[in-house]
C-alpha angles and dihedrals in degrees: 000000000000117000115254130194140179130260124180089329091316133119127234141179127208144260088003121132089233095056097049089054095043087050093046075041095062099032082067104049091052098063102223109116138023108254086225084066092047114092091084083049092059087032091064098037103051094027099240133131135282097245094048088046082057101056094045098058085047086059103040082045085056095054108044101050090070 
């Protein structure tokens, strides 16, 4: 079963493309941080590594600047 945890009121599961764009999703809307300054953030919350967390805000940055 994949771990799932809570995030303002949301469900997410773990270590899944999607969740890793609906937290960065969500980081983003709430205006605390610049997205620039995220991937430690991802990095902490879905226990990866810094260097994944890296390449997926460059993804996630790729493809929402369309």
């Amino acid at each position: 079963m994949t771990p799932v945890f809570l995030y303002n009121g949301y469900m997410i599961e773990r270590n899944d493309k999607e969740s890793y764009y609906f937290y960065l999703d969500m980081l983003r809307d709430s205006g605390r941080i610049n997205m620039y300054g995220a991937a430690p953030y991802l990095a902490k919350e879905f226990a990866i590594s810094k260097y994944e967390a890296r390449d997926v805000l460059a993804e996630w940055m790729k493809e929402r600047s369309c």
